[in-house]
C-alpha positions in Angstrom: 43.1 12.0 190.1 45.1 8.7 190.4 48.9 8.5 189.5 47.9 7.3 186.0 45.5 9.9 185.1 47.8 12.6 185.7 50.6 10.7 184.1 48.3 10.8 180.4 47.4 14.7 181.7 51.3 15.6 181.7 51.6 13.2 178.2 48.9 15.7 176.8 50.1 18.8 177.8 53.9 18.2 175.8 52.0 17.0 172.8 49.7 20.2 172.6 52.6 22.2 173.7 54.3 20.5 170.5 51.5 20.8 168.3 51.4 24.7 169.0 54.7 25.2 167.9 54.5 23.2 164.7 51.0 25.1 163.9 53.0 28.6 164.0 55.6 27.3 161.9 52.9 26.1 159.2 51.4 29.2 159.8 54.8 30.5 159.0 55.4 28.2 155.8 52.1 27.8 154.2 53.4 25.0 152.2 49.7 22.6 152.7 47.1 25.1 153.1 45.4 22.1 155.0 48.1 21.9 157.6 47.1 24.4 160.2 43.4 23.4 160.5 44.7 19.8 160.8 47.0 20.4 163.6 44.4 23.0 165.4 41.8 20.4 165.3 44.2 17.7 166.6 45.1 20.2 169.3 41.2 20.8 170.1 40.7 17.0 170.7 43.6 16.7 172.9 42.4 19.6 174.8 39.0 18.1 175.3 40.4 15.0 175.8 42.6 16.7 179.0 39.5 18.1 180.1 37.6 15.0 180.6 40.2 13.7 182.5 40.3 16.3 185.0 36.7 16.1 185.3 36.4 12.5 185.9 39.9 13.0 188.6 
């Protein structure tokens, strides 16, 4: 993996770790009911989106 890869790999990782703690607090506060399934599927894509950049380093 080239300096720049792992530079968007790292980026990733603190916005799913961010995303994770604002999905327990919405799980937390169910003020939008829509909320949680919006942040989970936002941290899915990320995920994959890590993944396929490990693959292709």
């Amino acid at each position: 993996m080239d300096k720049k890869a792992k530079k968007k790999v790292e980026v990733l990782r603190k916005k799913i770790s961010q995303l994770q703690q604002q999905l327990a607090g919405a799980k937390q506060q169910p003020d939008d009911p829509d909320e949680p399934a919006r942040l989970q599927a936002e941290i899915d894509g990320l995920k994959d989106e890590m993944q396929q950049l490990k693959a292709a380093g």
